[in-house]
Wavefront OBJ file of the C-alpha trace (Angstrom):
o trace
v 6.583 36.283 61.058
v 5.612 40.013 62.105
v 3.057 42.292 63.104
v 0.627 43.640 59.733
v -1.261 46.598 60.913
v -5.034 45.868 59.959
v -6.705 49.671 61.700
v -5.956 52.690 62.014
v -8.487 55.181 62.986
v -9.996 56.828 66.309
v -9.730 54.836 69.700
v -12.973 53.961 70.320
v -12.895 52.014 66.802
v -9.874 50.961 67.897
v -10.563 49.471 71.021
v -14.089 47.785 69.353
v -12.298 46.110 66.308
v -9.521 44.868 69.001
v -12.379 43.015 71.149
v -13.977 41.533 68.249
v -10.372 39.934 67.144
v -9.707 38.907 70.814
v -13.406 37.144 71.057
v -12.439 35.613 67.681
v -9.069 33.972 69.254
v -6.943 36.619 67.284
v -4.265 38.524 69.530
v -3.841 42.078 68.989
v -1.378 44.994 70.044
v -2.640 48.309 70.367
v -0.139 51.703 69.453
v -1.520 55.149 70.980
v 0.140 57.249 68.832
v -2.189 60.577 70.601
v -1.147 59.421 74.209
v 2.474 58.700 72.901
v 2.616 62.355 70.820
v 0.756 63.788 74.304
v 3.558 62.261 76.668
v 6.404 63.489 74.405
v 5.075 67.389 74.988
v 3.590 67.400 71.116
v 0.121 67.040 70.289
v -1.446 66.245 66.697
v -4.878 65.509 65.882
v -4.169 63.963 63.079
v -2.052 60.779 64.962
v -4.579 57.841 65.423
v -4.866 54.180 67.599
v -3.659 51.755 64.976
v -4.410 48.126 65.952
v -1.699 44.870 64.694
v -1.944 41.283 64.228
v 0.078 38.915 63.796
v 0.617 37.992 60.194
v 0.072 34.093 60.659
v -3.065 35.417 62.082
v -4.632 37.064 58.993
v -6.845 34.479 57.636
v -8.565 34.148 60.762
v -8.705 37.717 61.225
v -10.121 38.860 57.700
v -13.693 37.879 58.252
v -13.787 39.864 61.607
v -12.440 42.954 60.158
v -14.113 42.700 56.715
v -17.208 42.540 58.839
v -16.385 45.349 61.740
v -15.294 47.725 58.192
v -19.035 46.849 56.591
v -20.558 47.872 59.797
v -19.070 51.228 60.898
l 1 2 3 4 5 6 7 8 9 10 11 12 13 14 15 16 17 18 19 20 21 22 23 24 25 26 27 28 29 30 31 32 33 34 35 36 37 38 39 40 41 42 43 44 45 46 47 48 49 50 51 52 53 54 55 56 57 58 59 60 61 62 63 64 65 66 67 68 69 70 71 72
């Protein structure tokens, strides 16, 4: 199977939503599209931290993220 982005928003969200799925057992990956857009010599505000699971992964992960989404 493949990676299903679940977030995609600022990097602090990012980075809280990712350590709820890792205490959950659910591994993430993490794309910096700022730092990537910053290192390339372009900026954009408008790029964001999206956060991926793996697909197998989703019913598992649901409840965490329906949660973290009801509470932001």
């Amino acid at each position: 199977m493949g990676l299903m982005k679940v977030f995609s928003g600022s990097e602090v969200l990012a980075i809280a939503l990712k350590e709820r799925l890792e205490e959950a057992g659910v591994e993430t990956v993490k794309k910096d599209n700022i730092q990537s857009a910053r290192l390339g010599g372009f900026g954009g505000s408008d790029l964001a931290v999206e956060v991926f699971i793996q697909e197998t992964d989703f019913a598992k992960a649901n409840p965490v993220i329906e949660d973290f989404r009801m509470n932001i």
